[in-house]
C-alpha positions as CSV (number, residue, x, y, z in Angstrom):
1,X,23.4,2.8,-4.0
2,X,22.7,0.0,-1.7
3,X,21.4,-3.5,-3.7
4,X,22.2,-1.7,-6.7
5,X,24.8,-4.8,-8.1
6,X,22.6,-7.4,-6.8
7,X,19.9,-6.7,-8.7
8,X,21.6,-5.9,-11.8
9,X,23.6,-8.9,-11.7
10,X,20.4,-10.7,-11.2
11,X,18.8,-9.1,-14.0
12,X,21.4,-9.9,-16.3
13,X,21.3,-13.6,-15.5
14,X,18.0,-14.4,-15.8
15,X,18.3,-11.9,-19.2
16,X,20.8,-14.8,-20.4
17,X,19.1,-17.6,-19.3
18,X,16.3,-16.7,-21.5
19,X,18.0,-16.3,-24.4
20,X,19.7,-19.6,-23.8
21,X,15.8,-20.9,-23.8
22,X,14.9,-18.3,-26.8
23,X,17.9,-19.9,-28.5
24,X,17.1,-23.4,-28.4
25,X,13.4,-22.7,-29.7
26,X,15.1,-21.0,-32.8
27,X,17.5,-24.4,-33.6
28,X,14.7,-26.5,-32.7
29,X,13.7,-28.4,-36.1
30,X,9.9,-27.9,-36.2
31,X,7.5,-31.4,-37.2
32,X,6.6,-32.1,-40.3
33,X,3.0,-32.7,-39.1
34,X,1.9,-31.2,-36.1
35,X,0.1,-32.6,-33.3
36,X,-4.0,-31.8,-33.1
37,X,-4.5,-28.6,-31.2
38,X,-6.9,-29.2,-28.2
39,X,-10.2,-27.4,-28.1
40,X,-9.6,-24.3,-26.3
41,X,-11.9,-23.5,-23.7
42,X,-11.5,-21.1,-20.6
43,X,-9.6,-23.3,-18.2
44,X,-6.8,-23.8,-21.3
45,X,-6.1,-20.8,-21.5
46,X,-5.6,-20.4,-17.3
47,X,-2.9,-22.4,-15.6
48,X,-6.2,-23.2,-13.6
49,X,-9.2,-25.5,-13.4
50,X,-12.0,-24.8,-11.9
51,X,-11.3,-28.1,-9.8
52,X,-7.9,-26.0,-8.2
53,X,-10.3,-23.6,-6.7
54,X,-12.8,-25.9,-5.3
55,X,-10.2,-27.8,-3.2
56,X,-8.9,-26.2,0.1
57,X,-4.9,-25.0,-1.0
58,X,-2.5,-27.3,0.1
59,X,0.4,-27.0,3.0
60,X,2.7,-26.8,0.2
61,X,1.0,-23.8,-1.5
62,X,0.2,-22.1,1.5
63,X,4.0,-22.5,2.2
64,X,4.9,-20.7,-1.0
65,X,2.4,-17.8,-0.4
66,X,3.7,-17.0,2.7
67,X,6.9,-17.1,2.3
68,X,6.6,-14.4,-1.4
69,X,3.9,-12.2,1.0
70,X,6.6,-12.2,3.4
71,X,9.5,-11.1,1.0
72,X,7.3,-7.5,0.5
73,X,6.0,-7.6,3.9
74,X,8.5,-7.8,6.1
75,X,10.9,-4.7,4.3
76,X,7.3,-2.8,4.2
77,X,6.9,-3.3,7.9
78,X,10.5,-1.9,8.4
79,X,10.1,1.3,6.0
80,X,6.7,1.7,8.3
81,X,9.1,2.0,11.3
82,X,11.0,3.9,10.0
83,X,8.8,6.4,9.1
84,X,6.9,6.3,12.0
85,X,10.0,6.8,14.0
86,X,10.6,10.1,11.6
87,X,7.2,11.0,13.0
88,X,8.3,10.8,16.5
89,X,11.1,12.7,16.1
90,X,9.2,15.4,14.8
91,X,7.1,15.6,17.7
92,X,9.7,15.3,20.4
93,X,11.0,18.9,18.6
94,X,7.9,20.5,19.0
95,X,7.3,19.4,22.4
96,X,10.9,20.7,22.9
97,X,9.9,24.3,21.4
98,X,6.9,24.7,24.1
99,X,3.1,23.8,24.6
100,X,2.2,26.1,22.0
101,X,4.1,25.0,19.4
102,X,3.3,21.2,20.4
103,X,-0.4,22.0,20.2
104,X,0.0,24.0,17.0
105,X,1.7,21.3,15.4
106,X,-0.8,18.8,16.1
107,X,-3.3,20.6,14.8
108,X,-1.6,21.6,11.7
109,X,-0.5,17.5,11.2
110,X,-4.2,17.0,11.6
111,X,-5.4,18.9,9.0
112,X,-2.4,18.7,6.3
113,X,-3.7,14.7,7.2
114,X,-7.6,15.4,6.6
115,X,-7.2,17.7,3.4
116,X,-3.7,16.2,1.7
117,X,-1.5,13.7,2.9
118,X,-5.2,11.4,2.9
119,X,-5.9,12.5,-0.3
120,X,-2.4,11.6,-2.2
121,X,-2.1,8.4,-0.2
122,X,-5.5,7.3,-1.5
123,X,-4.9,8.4,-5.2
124,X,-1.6,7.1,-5.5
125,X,-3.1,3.5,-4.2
126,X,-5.2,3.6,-7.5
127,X,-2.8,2.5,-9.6
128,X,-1.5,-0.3,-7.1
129,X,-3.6,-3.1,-9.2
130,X,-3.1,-1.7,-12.4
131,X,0.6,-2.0,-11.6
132,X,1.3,-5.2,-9.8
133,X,-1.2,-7.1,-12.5
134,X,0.5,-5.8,-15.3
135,X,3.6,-7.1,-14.1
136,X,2.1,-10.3,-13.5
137,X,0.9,-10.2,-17.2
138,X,4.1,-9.3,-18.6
139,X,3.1,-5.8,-20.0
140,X,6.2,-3.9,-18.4
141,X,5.5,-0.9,-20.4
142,X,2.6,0.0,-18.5
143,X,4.3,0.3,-15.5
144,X,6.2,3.3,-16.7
145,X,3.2,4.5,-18.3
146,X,1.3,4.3,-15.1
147,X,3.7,6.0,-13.5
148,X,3.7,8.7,-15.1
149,X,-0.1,9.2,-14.9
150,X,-0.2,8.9,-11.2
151,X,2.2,11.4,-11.1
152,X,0.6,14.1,-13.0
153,X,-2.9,13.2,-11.1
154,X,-1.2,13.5,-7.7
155,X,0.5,17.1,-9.3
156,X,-2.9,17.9,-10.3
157,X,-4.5,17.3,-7.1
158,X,-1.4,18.8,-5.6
159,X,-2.5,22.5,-7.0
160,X,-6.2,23.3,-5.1
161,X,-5.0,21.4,-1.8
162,X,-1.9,23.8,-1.8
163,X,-4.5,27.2,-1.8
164,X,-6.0,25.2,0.7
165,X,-2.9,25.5,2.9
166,X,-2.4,28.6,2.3
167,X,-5.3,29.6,3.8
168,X,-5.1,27.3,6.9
169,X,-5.5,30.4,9.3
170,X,-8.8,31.3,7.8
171,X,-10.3,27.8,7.7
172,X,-9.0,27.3,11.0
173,X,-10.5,30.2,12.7
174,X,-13.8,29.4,11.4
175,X,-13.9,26.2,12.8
176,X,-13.4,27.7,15.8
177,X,-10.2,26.9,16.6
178,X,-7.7,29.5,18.9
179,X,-6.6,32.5,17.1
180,X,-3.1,32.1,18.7
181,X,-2.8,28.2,18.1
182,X,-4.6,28.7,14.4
183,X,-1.7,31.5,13.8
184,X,1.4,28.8,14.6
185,X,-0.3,26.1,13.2
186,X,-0.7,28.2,9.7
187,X,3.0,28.6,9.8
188,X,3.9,24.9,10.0
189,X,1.8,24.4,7.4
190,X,2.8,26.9,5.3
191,X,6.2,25.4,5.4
192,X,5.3,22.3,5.0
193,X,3.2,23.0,1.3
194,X,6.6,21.9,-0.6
195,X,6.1,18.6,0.3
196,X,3.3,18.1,-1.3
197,X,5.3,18.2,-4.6
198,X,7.3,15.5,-3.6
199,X,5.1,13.1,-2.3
200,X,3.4,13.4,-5.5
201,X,6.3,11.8,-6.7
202,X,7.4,9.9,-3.6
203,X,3.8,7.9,-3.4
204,X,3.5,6.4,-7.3
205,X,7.3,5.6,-7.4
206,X,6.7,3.6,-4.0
207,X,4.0,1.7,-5.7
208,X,6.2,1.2,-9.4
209,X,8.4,-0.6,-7.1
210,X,6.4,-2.5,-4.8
211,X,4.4,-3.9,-7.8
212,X,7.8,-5.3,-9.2
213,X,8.4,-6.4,-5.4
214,X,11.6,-4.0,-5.2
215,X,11.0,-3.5,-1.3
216,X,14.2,-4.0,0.3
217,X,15.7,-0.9,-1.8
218,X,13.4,1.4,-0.4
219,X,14.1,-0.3,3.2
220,X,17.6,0.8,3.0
221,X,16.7,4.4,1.4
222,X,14.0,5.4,4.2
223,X,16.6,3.9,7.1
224,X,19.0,6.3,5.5
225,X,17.4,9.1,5.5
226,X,15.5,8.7,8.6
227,X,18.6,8.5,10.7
228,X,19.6,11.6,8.8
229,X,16.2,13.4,10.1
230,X,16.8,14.0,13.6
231,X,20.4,15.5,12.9
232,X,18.9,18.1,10.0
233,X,15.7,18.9,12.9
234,X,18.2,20.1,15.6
235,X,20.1,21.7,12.6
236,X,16.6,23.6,11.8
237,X,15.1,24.2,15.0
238,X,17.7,24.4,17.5
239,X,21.0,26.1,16.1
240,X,19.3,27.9,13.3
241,X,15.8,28.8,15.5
242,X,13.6,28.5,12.7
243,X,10.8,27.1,15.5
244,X,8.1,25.4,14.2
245,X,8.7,26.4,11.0
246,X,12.0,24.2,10.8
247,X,10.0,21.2,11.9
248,X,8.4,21.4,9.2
249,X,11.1,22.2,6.8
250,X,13.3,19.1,8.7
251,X,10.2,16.8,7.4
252,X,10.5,18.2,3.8
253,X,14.8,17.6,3.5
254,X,14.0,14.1,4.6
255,X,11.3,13.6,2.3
256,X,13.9,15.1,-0.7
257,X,16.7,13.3,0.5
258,X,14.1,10.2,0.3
259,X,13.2,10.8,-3.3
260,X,17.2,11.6,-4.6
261,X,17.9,8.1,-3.2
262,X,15.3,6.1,-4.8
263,X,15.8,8.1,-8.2
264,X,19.5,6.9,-7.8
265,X,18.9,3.3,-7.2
266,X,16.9,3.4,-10.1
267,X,19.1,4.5,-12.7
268,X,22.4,3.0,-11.1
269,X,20.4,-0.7,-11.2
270,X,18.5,-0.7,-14.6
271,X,15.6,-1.3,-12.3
272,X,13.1,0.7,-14.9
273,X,14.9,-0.1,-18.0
274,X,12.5,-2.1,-19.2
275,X,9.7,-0.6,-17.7
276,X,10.1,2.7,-18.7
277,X,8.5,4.0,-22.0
278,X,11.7,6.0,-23.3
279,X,11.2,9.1,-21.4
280,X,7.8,11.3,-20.8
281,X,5.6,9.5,-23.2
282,X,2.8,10.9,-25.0
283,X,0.9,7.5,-24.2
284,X,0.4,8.8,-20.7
285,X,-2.1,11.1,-21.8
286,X,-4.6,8.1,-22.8
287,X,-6.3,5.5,-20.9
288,X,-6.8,7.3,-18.1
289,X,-10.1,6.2,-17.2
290,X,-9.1,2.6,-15.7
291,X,-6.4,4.9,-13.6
292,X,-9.2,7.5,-12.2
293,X,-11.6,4.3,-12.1
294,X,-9.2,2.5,-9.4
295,X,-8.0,5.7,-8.0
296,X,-11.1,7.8,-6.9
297,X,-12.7,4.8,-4.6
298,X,-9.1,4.4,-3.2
299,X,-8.8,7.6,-2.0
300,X,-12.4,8.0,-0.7
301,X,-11.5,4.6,1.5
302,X,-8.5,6.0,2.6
303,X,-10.2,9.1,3.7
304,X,-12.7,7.8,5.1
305,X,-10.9,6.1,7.5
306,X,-8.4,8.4,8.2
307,X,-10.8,11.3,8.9
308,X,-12.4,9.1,11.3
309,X,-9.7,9.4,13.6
310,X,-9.4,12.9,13.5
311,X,-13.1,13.6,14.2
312,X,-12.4,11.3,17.4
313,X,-10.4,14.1,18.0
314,X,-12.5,16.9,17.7
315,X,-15.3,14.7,20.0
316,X,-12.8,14.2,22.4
317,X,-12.6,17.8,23.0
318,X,-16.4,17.8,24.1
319,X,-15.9,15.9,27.1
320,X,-16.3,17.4,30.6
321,X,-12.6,17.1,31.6
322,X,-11.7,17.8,27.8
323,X,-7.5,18.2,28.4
324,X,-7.4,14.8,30.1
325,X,-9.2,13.3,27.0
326,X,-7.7,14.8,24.2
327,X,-4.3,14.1,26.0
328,X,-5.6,10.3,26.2
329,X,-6.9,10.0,22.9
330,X,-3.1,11.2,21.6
331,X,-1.8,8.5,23.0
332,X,-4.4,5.3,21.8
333,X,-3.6,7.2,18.3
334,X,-0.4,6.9,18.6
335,X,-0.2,3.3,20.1
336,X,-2.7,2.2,16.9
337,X,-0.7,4.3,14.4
338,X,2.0,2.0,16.0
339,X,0.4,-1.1,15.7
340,X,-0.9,-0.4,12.5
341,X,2.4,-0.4,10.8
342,X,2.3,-4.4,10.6
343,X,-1.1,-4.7,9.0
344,X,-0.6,-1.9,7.0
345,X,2.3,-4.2,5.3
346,X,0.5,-7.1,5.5
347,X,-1.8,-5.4,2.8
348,X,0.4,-4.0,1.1
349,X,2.1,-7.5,0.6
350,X,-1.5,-9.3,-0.1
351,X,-2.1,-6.6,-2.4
352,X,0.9,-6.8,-4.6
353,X,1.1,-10.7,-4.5
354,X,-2.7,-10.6,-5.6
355,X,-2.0,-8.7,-8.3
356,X,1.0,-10.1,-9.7
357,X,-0.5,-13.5,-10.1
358,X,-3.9,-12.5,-11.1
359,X,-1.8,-10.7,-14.2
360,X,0.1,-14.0,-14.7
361,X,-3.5,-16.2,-14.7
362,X,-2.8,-17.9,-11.6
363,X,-6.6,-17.5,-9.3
364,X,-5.8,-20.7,-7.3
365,X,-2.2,-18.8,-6.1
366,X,-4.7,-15.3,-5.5
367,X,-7.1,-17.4,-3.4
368,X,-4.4,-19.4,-1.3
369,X,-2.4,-15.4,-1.0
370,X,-5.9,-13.9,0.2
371,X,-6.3,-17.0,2.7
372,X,-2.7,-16.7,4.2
373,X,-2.7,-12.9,4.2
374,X,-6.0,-13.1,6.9
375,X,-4.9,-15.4,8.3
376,X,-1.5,-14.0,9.4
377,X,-4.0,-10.7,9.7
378,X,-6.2,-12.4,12.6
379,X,-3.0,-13.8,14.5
380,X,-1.7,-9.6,14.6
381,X,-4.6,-9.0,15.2
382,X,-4.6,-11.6,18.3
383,X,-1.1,-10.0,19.3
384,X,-2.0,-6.8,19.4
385,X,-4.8,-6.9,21.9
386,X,-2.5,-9.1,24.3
387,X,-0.1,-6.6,24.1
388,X,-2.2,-4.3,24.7
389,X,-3.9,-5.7,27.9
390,X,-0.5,-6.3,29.6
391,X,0.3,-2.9,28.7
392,X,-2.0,-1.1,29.8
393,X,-0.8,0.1,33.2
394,X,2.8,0.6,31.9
395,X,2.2,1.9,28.3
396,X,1.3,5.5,29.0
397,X,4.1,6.6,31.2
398,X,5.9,6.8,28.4
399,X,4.0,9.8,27.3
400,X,3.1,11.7,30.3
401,X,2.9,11.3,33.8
402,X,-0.5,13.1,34.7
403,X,-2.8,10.9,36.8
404,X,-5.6,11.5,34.9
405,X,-4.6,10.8,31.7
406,X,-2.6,8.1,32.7
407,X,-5.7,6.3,34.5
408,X,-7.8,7.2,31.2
409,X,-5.5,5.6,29.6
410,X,-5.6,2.5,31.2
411,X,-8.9,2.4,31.1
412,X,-9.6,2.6,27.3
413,X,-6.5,0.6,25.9
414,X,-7.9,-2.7,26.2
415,X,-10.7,-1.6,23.8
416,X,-8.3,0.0,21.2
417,X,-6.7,-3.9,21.3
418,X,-9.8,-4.7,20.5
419,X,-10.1,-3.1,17.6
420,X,-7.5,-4.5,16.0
421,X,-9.4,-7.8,15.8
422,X,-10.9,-6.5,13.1
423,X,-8.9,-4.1,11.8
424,X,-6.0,-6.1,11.3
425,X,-8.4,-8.6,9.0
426,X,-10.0,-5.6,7.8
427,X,-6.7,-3.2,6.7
428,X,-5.6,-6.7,4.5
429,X,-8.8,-7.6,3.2
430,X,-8.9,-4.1,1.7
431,X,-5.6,-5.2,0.7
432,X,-6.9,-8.5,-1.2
433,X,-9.7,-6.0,-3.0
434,X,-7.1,-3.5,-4.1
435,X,-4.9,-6.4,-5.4
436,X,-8.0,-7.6,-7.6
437,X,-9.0,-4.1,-8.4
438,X,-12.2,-4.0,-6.5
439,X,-11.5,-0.6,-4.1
440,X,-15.1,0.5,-4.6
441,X,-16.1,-2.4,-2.7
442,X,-13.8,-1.2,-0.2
443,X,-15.0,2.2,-0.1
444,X,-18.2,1.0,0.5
445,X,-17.8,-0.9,2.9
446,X,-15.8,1.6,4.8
447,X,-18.4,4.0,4.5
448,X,-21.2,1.6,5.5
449,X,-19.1,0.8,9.5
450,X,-17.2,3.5,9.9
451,X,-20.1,6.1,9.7
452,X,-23.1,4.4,9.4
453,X,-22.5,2.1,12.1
454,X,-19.3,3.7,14.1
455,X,-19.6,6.9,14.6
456,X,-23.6,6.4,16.0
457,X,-22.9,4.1,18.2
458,X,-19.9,6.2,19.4
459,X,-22.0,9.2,20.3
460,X,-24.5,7.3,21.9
461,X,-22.2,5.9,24.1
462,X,-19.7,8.3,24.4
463,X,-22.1,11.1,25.8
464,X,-25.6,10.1,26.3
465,X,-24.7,6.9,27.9
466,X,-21.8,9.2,29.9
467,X,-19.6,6.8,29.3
468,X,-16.7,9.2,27.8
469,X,-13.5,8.2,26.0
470,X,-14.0,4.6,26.2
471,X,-17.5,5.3,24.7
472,X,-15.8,6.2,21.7
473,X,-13.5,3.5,21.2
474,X,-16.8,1.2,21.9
475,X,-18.0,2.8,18.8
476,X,-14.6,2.2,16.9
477,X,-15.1,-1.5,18.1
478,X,-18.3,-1.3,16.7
479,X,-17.1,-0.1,13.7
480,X,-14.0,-2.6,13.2
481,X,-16.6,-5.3,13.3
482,X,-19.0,-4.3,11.3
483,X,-15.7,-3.4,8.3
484,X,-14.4,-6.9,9.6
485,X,-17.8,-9.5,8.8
486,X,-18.5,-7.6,5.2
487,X,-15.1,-7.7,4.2
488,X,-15.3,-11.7,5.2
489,X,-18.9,-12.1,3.2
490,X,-17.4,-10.4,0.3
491,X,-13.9,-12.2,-0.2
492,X,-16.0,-15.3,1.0
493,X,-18.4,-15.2,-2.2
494,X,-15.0,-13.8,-5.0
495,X,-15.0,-15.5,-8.5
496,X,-11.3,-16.2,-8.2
497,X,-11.6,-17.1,-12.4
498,X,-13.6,-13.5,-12.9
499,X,-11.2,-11.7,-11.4
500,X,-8.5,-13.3,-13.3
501,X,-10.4,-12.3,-16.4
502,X,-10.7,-8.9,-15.2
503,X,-7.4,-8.3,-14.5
504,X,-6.8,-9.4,-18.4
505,X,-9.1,-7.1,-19.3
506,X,-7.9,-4.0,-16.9
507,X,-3.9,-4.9,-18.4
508,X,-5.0,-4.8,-22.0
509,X,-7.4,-2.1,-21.3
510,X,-4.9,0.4,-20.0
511,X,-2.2,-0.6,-22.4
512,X,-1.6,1.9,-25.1
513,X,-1.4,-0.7,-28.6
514,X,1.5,1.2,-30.1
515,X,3.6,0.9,-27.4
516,X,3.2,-2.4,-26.1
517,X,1.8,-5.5,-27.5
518,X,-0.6,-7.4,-26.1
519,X,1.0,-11.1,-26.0
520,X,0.2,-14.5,-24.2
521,X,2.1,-15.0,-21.7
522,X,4.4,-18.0,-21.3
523,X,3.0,-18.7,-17.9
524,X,5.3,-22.2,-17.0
525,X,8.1,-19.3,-17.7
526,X,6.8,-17.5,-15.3
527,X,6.0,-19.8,-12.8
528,X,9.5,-21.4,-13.1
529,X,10.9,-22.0,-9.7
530,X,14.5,-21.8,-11.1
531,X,14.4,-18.1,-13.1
532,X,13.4,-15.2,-11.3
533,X,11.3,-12.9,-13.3
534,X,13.1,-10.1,-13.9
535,X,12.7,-7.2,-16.3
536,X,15.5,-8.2,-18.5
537,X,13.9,-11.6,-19.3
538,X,11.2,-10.4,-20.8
539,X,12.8,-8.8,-23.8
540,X,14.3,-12.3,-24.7
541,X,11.2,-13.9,-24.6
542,X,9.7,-13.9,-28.3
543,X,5.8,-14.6,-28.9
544,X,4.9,-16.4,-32.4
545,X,3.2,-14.0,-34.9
546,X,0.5,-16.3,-36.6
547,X,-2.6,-17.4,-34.5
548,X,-1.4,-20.9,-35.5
549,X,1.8,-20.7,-33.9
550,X,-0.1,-19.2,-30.5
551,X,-2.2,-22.2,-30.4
552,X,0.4,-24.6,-31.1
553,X,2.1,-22.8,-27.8
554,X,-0.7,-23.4,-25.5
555,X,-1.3,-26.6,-26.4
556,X,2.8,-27.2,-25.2
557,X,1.8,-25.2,-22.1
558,X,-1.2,-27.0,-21.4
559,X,1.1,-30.1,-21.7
560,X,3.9,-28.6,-19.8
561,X,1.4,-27.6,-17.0
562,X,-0.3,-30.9,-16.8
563,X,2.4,-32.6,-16.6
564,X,4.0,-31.4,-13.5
565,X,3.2,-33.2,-10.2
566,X,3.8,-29.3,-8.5
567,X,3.5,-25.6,-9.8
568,X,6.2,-24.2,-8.6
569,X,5.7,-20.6,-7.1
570,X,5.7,-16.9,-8.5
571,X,9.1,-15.9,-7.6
572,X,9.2,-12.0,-8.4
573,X,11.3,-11.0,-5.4
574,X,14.3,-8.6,-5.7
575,X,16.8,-9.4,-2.9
């Protein structure tokens, strides 16, 4: 597999550069007397004073942030594409099999969105800070562990949301959808139930990377199998005529293909050697309350928002000149869906950044990551509204060429730019609260602007001030800047130390004690600019086993820390 050798070699050399270290500490001849341990107060045992996180972050440190955000971003922002792209593809087929199958299609992607694809996304996303602050923190077991209980929570969830496909037809009709559009859009998503089996894998084994910042791997998988997508769809729905059905089935064999690959990089690098707790563990079976803790808020933001789109949808439909609108309101969808790709990374980058040092005791390095990640949110945020401005005449030609739609169109973009003022700052600050294990804030907050705020003003607007379609999106506005001021207050007023506390409480928490002990750190080992930390490295290092000896090492630490003009940065990337 593709970076298979590079990261093994890597592992293996920062392996034997920490037994070279462990080896020195063994010859070492210890003193006679030692040295008078300092009194050990919170700040010792933090590679951070309360003094770091009064002063504004230096150039320096903002430098390093960016530059480890950008190392998950930017291969996150490419797998985006690519999928997006995948997307695409599948639409271009069903607008190739007729208006019927086009409509049906969309309507079945809408609801597998609403009642699965929402719901696994969000679930999965609970065990994002569990995972990246454990690595942080050195407890590599509970990755694995982790894992495996995402897994079997996304399985579980897997089972009622299937008989919910299943009946599609039924729920479909009843909402008062067309019998014949209902009837083809029951088939698609008939077909398509399979892949909720392997996104239950696909979405936690996404995660167990990212939170080890293995990004680039999965980069190269998706681009694999994406360009291998639109080959397998003609296969399906052109020379075997399976219709709409092979659209669906096209989406699955990508999604397979997907998960073989990133199995295989997995065991051909040794990426979860050291991660993974020696097969299916019984330990996986405990300490699921942190998991469904993080997980349920996740997935009721996630919904939230998503859904909201979708209803958009359905109001669109109530307009006077409904086709010309719902044809519109495609389009802005697909242009934010678009645009959303970059944030979307962006987050997950803060997120897993966050995390990681928040595990490894470093709040000063949380608060400069949250402070670069918004503001690299509010420039894309400034991008996408000038792109969308100049576009706005030009952009949706590309989808149709109906007047009316097309002048629609034109006249609502600007205000879907817009909203990405706020939900660029808005998609990463959900990010930084994820990171620090805070998605209940998030959820709340979503709820609060998206339909307490939102979705009233867009109904006002939208049809008793006759204003329409760009009614709507006045309301998303609305709603984008209500998410975008509390998500500012709240990271604004964060306790940078108590969430570093909290994260050492949520890693020790969810760690199973006969599996993996709970150790302190060597954090100037971690933080050392010249060793990457890799999963290999942490078998070498060996903690002391009397308090005594703990405190002596703190004290050297402390010293160690103290004595360095510069911390250098968190370097967790795999290249």
């Amino acid at each position: 597999m593709l970076c298979s050798a590079p990261c093994h070699s890597q592992f293996e050399e920062a392996a034997n550069d920490d037994g070279h270290r462990e080896n020195e500490m063994c010859n070492a001849t210890p003193p006679s007397s030692p040295p008078p341990l300092p009194s050990l107060t919170k700040s010792h045992l933090l590679n951070s004073t309360p003094d770091d996180l009064h002063r504004p972050p230096s150039v320096t440190e903002l430098a390093e942030e960016m530059h480890a955000i950008g190392k998950i971003s930017v291969p996150a922002a490419v797998t985006g594409l690519m999928l997006y792209s995948r997307a695409m593809i599948s639409m271009l087929f069903l607008g190739h099999l007729g208006e019927l199958e086009l409509a049906a299609g969309s309507l079945a992607i809408g609801f597998a969105n609403i009642t699965g694809y929402s719901v696994l996304s969000g679930l999965a996303m609970g065990m994002d800070p569990i995972c990246a602050q454990a690595f942080g923190a050195n407890h590599l077991k509970l990755l694995g562990l982790t894992l495996q209980r995402a897994t079997l929570l996304l399985l579980s969830a897997s089972l009622p949301i299937s008989l919910l496909w299943l009946n599609a037809r039924a729920i479909l009709l009843r909402c008062g959808q067309d019998e014949q559009i209902s009837s083809a859009a029951h088939v698609f998503i008939t077909a398509a139930t399979p892949d909720l089996l392997l996104l239950s894998f696909l979405h936690p084994l996404r995660v167990f990377l990212r939170a080890q910042n293995i990004t680039l791997p999965v980069t190269y998988c998706s681009f694999f199998c994406v360009t291998l997508h639109g080959p397998l769809t003609y296969l399906l729905v052109v020379r075997l005529r399976l219709g709409i059905a092979g659209v669906a089935a096209a989406m699955i064999w990508t999604d397979l293909n997907l998960l073989v690959c990133l199995l295989l990089f997995l065991f051909c690098s040794g990426a979860c050697r050291d991660t993974w707790p020696g097969g299916l563990s019984a330990d996986c079976l405990r300490g699921w309350p942190a998991l469904l803790r993080l997980a349920a808020p996740s997935c009721v933001s996630v919904c939230l928002e998503w859904w909201w789109y979708e209803l958009m949808i359905l109001l669109s439909g109530l307009f006077a000149h409904p086709r010309a609108a719902i044809a519109s309101m495609g389009i802005l969808i697909q242009t934010t869906s678009l645009v959303y790709v970059f944030p979307s990374a962006l987050s997950f980058g803060v997120s897993t950044r966050i995390g990681n040092v928040l595990g490894a005791n470093r709040p000063d390095k949380a608060r400069a990551a949250a402070v670069v990640g918004l503001a690299c949110a509010v420039a894309l945020g400034l991008a996408a509204t000038a792109f969308t401005a100049s576009m706005r005449h030009q952009w949706g030609r590309l989808f149709t060429l109906d007047e009316e739609t097309l002048k629609l169109t034109a006249l609502t973009l600007p205000i879907a730019g817009l909203c990405e003022l706020g939900n660029c700052p808005q998609t990463v600050g959900c990010g930084v609260l994820r990171g620090s294990a805070r998605p209940a804030t998030g959820a709340n907050i979503n709820l609060g602007s998206f339909y307490l705020v939102g979705m009233p003003v867009a109904v006002l607007l939208g049809f008793i001030g006759k204003m329409g379609l760009p009614g709507l999106w006045v309301g998303l506005l609305a709603a984008q800047a209500s998410c975008a001021a509390l998500m500012a207050l709240t990271l604004a007023r964060t306790d940078w130390l108590a969430e570093a506390e909290r994260a050492r409480e949520l890693t020790n928490y969810s760690t199973s004690p006969s599996t993996i002990p709970i150790s302190v750190p060597d954090f100037n080992h971690i933080l050392d600019n010249t060793t990457a930390l890799s999963p290999n490295s942490i078998e070498a290092e060996k903690k002391p086993t009397t308090l005594q000896d703990v405190l002596y090492m703190i004290h050297d630490d402390v010293k160690t820390a103290t004595s360095d003009s510069e911390t250098a940065p968190l370097v967790l990337s795999i290249d």
